[in-house]
N, C-alpha and C positions, 0 to 999 in steps of 0.2 A: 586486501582480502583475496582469498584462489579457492574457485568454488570446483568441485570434482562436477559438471553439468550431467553426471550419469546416474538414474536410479533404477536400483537392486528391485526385482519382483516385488519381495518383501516391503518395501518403500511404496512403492507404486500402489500394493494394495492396500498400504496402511492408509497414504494419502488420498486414494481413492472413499473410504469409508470413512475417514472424518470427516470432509466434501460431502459425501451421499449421509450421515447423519444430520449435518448443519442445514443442509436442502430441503429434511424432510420435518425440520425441529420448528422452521420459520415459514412454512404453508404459504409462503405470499407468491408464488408461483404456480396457480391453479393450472393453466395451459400447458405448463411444462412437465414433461416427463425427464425422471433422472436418467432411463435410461439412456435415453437422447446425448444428454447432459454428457453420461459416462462415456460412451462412445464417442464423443469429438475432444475429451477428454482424453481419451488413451490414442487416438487419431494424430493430437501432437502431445508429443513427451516433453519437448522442450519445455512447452506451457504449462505441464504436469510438475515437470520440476523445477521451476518458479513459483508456482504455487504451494509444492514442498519447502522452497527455501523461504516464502513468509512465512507457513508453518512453523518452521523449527528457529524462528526469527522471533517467534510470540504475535507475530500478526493476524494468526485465526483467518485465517481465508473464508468468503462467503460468498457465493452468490449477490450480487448487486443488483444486476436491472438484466434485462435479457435485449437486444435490439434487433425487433425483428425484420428490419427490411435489409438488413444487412445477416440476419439469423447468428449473431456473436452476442457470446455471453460472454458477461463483464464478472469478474470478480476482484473480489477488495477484500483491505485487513477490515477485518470486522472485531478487533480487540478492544474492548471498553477504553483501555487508554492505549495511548502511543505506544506501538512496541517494542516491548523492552529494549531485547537487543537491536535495534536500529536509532538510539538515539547518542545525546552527545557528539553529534555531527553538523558542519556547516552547511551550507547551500549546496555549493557546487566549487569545480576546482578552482576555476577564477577564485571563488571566495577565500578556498584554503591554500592558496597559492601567496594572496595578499596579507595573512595572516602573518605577523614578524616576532611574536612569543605565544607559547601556550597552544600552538595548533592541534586541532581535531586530529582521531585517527584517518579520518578521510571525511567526503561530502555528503552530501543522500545522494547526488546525482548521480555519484561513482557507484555508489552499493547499489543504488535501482538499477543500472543499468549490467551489474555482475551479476546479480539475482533475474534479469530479463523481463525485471518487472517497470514499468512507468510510474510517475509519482499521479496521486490522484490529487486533481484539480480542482476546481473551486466549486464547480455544477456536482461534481461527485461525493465532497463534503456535506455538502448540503442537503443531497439523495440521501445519503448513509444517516445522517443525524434527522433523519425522518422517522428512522426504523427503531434507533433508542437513543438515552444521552452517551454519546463519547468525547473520551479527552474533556471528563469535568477535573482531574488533576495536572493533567498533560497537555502539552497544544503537539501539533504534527506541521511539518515544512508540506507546501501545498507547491503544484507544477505552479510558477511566476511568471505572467505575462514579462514579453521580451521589454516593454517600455520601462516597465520596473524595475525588471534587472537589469537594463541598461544603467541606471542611476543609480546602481550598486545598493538597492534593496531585494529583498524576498519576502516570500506572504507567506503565515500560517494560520494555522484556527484553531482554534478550540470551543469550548459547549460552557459556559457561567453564566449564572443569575437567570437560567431558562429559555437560552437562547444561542445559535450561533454566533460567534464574531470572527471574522478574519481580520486579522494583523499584517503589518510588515516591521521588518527589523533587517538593519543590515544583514547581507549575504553571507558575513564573514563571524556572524555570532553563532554559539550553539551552547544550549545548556544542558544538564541531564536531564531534563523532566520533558523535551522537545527531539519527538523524534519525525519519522516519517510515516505515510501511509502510502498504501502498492497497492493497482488497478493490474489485472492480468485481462487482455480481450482472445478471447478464443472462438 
């Protein structure tokens, strides 16, 4: 994938106002102001447009947690299920490297890391599935302790029967209905 890392005015303010609606739709940040939000938002562009490219990925960027002793806010795909376009993918290259028919077009590690977004982890799953059910059709590849993938597995989650569950399955599987989920810290 070749991502153009630059966005148009027009881009910037589009992303910017679907951000500052999803902010003000979910009230769970009484302390915060958006306009705070927006200003360290347009501060780094980089991280504006990463949070573009989950957008136009189907991942719904949202607000997550805010940390205040470090003052970064965290955002995440916040899409009911995994998104779209990010699924159909393995673990990481290791995984599609060891792959001998039927290889993915690439890994999540590789697209998180063109998109400058990080894969959300297992404490972040569990944040996010507090706020509503996701991934009750889909599961999403989660960041994988290094013990894990040592021994040529990777973990995902998803939300059935009322409840989270994380998985693993080898590194080197991927289906359609398993894609990834992106944490952006700013």
């Amino acid at each position: 994938m070749s991502f153009n890392k630059n966005l148009t005015a027009q881009e910037i303010e589009s992303i910017l106002e679907i951000l500052k609606s999803r902010f003000e739709v979910q009230k769970r940040f009484e302390e915060l102001n958006w306009a705070d939000v927006e200003k360290k938002l347009e501060q780094n562009l980089d991280k504006l447009w990463s949070l573009n490219e989950m957008e136009k990925t189907g991942g719904e960027p949202n607000l997550l947690d805010f940390n205040i002793n470090k003052k970064e806010y965290i955002f995440c795909d916040s899409s009911k299920e995994s998104p779209a376009r990010r699924r159909s993918l393995c673990y990481d290259q290791q995984a599609l490297a060891a792959r001998k028919k039927f290889k993915p077009a690439a890994s999540v590690k590789e697209v998180a890391a063109e998109m400058g977004i990080e894969l959300m982890n297992e404490e972040h799953y569990r944040k996010l599935q507090t706020l509503n059910e996701f991934d009750t059709k889909t599961s999403s590849w989660l960041e994988t302790p290094k013990h894990i993938r040592k021994l040529g597995g990777a973990i995902f989650g998803d939300f059935r029967y009322g409840q989270v569950f994380i998985y693993h399955n080898g590194a080197d599987s991927y289906y359609a209905a398993r894609g990834f989920r992106g944490i952006v810290k700013i």
